[in-house]
KEKE-3310 file (N, C-alpha, C; in steps of 0.2 Angstrom, whole numbers, plus 5000, padded with zeros to 4 digits):
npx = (5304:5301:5304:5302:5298:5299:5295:5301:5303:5317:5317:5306:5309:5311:5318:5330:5326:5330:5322:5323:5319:5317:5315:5301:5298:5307:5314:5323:5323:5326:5320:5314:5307:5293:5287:5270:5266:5267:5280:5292:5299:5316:5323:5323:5309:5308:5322:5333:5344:5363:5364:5375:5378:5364:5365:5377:5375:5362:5366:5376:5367:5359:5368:5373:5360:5359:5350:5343:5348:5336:5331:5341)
npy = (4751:4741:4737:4721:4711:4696:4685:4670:4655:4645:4630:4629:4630:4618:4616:4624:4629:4627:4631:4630:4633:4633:4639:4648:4659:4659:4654:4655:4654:4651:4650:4646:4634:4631:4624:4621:4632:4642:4641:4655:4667:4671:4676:4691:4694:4694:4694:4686:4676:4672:4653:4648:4656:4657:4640:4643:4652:4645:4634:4639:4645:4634:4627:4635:4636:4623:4614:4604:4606:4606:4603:4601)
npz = (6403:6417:6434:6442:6456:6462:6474:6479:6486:6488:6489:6483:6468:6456:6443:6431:6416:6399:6382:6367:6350:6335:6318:6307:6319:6332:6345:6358:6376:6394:6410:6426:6431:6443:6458:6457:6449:6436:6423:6425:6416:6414:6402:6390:6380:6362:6358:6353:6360:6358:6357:6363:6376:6381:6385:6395:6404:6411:6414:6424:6434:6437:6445:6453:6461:6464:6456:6445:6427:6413:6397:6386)
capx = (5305:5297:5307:5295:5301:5298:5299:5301:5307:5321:5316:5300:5312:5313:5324:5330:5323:5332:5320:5327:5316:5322:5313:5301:5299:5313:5313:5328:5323:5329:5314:5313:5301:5295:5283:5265:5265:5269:5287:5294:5304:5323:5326:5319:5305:5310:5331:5335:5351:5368:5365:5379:5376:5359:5366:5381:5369:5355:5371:5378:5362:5357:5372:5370:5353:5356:5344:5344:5346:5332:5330:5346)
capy = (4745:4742:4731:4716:4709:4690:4681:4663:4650:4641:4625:4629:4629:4611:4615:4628:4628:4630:4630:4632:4632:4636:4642:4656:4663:4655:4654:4653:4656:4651:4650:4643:4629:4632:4620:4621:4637:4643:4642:4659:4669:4674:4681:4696:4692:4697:4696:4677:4676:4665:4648:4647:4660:4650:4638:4645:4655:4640:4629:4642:4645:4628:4626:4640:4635:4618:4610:4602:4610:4606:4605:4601)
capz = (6407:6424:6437:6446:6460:6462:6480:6477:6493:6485:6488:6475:6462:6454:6439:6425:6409:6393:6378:6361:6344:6326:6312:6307:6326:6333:6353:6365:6382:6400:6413:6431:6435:6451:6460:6458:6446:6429:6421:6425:6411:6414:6397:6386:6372:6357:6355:6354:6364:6354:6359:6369:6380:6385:6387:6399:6410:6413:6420:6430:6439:6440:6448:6461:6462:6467:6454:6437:6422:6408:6390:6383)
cpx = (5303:5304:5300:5300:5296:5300:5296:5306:5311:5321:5308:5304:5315:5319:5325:5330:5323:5326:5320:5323:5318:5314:5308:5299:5302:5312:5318:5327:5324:5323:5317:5308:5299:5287:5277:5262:5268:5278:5286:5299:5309:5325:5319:5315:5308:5318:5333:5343:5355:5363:5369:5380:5371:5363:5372:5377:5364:5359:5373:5373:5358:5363:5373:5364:5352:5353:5347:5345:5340:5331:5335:5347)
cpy = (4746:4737:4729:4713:4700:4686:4673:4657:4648:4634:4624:4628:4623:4612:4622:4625:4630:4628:4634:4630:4636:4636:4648:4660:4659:4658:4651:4655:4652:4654:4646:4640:4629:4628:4623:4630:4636:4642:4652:4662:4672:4679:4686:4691:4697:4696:4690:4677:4671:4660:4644:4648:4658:4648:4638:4648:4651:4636:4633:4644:4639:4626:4627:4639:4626:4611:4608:4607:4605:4607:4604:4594)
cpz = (6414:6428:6443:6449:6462:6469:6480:6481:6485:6484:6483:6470:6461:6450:6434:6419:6403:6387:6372:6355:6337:6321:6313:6312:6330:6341:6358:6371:6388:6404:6418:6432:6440:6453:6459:6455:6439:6428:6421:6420:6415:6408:6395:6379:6365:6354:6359:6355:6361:6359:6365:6375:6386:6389:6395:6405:6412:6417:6425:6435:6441:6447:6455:6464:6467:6463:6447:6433:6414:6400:6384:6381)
residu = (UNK:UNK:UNK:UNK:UNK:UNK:UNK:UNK:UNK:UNK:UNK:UNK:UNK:UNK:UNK:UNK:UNK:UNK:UNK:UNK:UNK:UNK:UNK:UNK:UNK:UNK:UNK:UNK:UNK:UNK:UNK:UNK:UNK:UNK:UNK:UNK:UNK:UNK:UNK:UNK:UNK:UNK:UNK:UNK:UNK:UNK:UNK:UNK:UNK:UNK:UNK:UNK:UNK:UNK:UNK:UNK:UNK:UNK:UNK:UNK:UNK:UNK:UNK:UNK:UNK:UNK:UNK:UNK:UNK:UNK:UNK:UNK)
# end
């Protein structure tokens, strides 16, 4: 594991974004939106986090954040 450090004004970030798919490589990740770039990842590839939890951690940072939440 490496750590990457990421500086991103706060008003770049339009919204958080839950994206949840099911079957055979199933996809729950949690991403920032961030103006006039790529969707940034929040979660680890590979180990698809409860449902619940997503969804619990995307509202409280949206929250703190200020911005929508996405996807749901």
């Amino acid at each position: 594991r490496r750590r990457i450090d990421v500086d991103i004004p706060l008003r770049e970030i339009q919204a958080v974004k839950v994206e949840v798919r099911d079957g055979l490589s199933p996809v729950r990740r949690l991403a920032l939106r961030v103006q006039g770039r790529r969707d940034l990842p929040l979660t680890r590839v590979g180990e698809p986090l409860p449902l619940a939890e997503i969804e619990l951690t995307g509202a409280r940072l949206a929250r703190f954040l200020g911005v929508p939440l996405e996807g749901l």
